[in-house]
C-alpha positions, 0 to 999 in steps of 0.5 A: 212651139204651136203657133196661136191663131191670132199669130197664124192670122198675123203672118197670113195678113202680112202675105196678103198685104204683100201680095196686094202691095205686088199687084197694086204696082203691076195694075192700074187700080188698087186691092179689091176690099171685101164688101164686108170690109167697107167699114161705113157708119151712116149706111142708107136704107129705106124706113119703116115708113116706106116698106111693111116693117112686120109682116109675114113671109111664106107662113113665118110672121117677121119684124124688122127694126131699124137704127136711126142711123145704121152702121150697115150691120144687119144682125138676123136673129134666129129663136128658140125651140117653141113648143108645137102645142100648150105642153108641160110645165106652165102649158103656155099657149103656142107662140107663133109671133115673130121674135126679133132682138128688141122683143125677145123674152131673154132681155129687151134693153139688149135690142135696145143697146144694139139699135142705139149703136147703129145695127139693123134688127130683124127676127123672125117666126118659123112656118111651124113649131117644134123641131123646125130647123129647115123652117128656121133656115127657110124663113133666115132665107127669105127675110135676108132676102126681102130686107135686101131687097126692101130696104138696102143692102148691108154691107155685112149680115150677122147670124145669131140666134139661141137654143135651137135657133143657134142650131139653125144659126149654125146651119145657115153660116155653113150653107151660105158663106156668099151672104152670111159673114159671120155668126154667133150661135149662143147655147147651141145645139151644135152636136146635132140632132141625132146626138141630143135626142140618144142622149134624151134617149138615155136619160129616159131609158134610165128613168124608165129603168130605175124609177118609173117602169110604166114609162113609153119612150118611143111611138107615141099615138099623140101629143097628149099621150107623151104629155101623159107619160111626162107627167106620170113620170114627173111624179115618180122622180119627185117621189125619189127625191123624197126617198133619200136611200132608195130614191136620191141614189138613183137620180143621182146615177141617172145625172151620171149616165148623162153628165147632167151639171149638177147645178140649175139657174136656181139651185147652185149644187153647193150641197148634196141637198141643192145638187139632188134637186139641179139634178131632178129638175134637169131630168124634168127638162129632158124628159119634156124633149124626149116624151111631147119634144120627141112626138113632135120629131118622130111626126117629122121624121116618120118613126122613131130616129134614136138608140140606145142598142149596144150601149153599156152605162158602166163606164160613164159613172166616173169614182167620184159619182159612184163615191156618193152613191155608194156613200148615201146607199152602199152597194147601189151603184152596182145594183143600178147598173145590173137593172140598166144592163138588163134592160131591153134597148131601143134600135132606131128607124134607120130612114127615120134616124137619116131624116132627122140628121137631115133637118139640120146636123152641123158639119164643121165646114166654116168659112166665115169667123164664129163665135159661139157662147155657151154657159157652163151649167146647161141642163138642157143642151150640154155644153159639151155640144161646143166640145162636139163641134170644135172637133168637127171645124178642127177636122175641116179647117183647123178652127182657125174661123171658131171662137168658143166662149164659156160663162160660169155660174158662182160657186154659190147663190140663191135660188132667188134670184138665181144664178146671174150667169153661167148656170142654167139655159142660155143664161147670159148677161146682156152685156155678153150678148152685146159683147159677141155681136161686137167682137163678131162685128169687129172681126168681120168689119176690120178683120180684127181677130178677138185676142183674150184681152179684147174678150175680157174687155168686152165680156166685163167683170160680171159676165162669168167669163172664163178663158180657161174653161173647156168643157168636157167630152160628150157623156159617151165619149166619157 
């Protein structure tokens, strides 16, 4: 019987407290206990009234927010992708502010919550926006730094941050295991760079192919030219979904071709009617990354770094996709397959396509415990992401440091207010935000390895959480 890695870790304590047990009576002095092992709760540190709390360091703006009594936890927190310029659907004006926990947009009372227990805060901007992963480190980087040096030392550092910032999160923990001793990278896009933007790559070929022809998908001149062609190609896909012979089958293919969930924060996909527009609206979401998200990368990396070459669709629309297809327009499946087929594919810029791997793609090798989180039905980045990266942890260590938590949605809720959890991009409840930073804290300060029964304590009744969800391959994998 495989062994499960609660046991695997049990048997190894029981090695090295034999083995401390050995070299304590051999030696003078007792077993050496890990810095981040020193388990204090009133940790002292130098307030906000004697160093510059918010401020900005290398071009990234930073804020720092501490308990009254710390537990010498610092928890660093890493953002989301932020647009580089006011772009669709809202054209919110550029947030370049600093985002620490008790100020984020996600849930303020989670800031709140963690202070009250004792953790130190600290957030910060990147020198720029857009895919700004190496920003993201760089800026992790130099606000660990100076807050050692300005305020105190913790006993242990935490990395967490979402979206995006969970990328960055997650290259950070790979890169300095010497300082960050455990991690939490929530709605993470953790199959790295390359992988995500093929697939935008797809959903948008696919567009371009079956609903609206006059679509550029690589080389944009500017910002407002991609802008332009989202929204040009936002009308189109709304006429489709309007047209339910012609136009429904071929959202409802372009949702295969790329395993969209077929459920939003706002529409449960319980009815055709309700998974017809989840769908739609995740095709929006994408082709906002891969038109005005794919300018932005394309500046950075110098040309065009995505493919689609070689690629045949036919066998990512499983039989209960083309089923409905078939059963709403028969004969449609085959048709669109046809159109896809015969469409002429992308090559990418190989130096460009290495560039952009290089920002920032995960390898797998950890060496501090992880938790990540991620909801089940996530239009924008796949939960399959998870599924990308256990493979690689498996491959270098056995995942025996990787725990990967699923929320998902009800079967069925309004669109008003929503899903409240598990449907939609980084949708979690504050209680299993609080959750992870706890069981993270716990493993890595008492070497507490989070067993099932401690998650499901700690995640709540009213969080989604599911032990049993694992999410499935990568769409062409699939």
């Amino acid at each position: 019987m495989k062994s499960s890695p609660l046991g695997r870790l049990s048997a190894a304590a029981v090695g090295v407290a034999a083995l401390s047990l050995l070299l304590g009576a051999c030696g003078s002095s007792g077993p050496v206990v890990p810095p981040e092992r020193v388990d204090r709760q009133d940790v002292a540190f130098k307030g906000c009234d004697k160093i510059a709390c918010t401020g900005e360091l290398n071009g990234a703006k930073y804020e720092i927010v501490l308990p009254k009594k710390w537990n010498g936890t610092l928890l660093l927190y890493s953002h989301g992708f932020r647009q580089a310029q006011p772009s669709p659907p809202d054209f919110e004006a550029v947030d370049t502010t600093a985002e620490p926990a008790p100020g984020w947009p996600v849930n303020k009372d989670v800031g709140q919550s963690l202070l009250e227990q004792g953790y130190a805060l600290a957030g910060s901007a990147y020198a720029t926006n857009g895919w700004a992963v190496a920003d993201g480190v760089k800026a992790d980087e130099d606000l660990h730094a100076f807050f050692v040096q300005q305020v105190g030392a913790p006993d242990r550092t935490l990395a967490w941050g979402d979206s995006l910032g969970g990328l960055i999160t997650t290259v950070l923990s790979e890169k300095h295991p010497d300082w960050v001793a455990g991690s939490a990278p929530l709605c993470g896009v953790v199959g790295g760079p390359n992988l995500n933007l093929d697939l935008a790559l797809d959903e948008a070929f696919a567009i371009k192919a079956l609903i609206y022809p006059g679509l550029k998908l690589t080389g944009y001149a500017s910002a407002d030219e991609a802008i332009a062609n989202w929204v040009a190609a936002a009308k189109a896909i709304k006429a489709a979904g309007s047209d339910v012979t012609k136009g429904v089958p071929k959202i409802l293919m372009i949702a295969a071709l790329v395993d969209s969930p077929g459920q939003s924060q706002d529409q449960d996909g319980s009815s055709i009617t309700s998974k017809v527009i989840a769908d739609a609206e995740a095709s929006l979401t994408a082709l906002g990354y891969g038109t005005f998200g794919r300018y932005d990368i394309e500046q950075r990396v110098g040309g065009n770094p995505s493919q689609n070459s070689g690629v045949d669709y036919s066998p990512r629309v499983s039989g209960a996709e083309r089923a409905l297809i078939e059963a709403i327009s028969p004969g449609a499946t085959d048709a669109m397959l046809a159109q896809l087929a015969a469409a002429p594919r992308i090559t990418a810029d190989a130096a460009a396509r290495d560039k952009f791997a290089a920002t920032g793609t995960p390898t797998g090798a950890i060496s501090r415990p992880m938790i990540t989180m991620h909801t089940a039905a996530d239009p924008l980045v796949l939960v399959q992401n998870e599924q990308v990266y256990q493979t690689e942890v498996r491959a270098k260590n056995g995942a025996g440091d990787l725990i990967q938590l699923y929320t998902v949605a009800p079967a069925s809720y309004p669109a008003k207010p929503g899903a409240p959890y598990g449907a939609g991009h980084c949708n979690f409840t504050a209680q299993s935000r609080i959750a992870v930073v706890d069981l993270l804290d716990n493993w890595v300060r008492n070497g507490v390895y989070p067993g099932q029964g401690a998650i499901v304590a700690a995640m709540g009744d009213s969080s989604g959480y599911q032990a049993a969800y694992a999410p499935p391959p990568w769409p062409a994998a699939s």
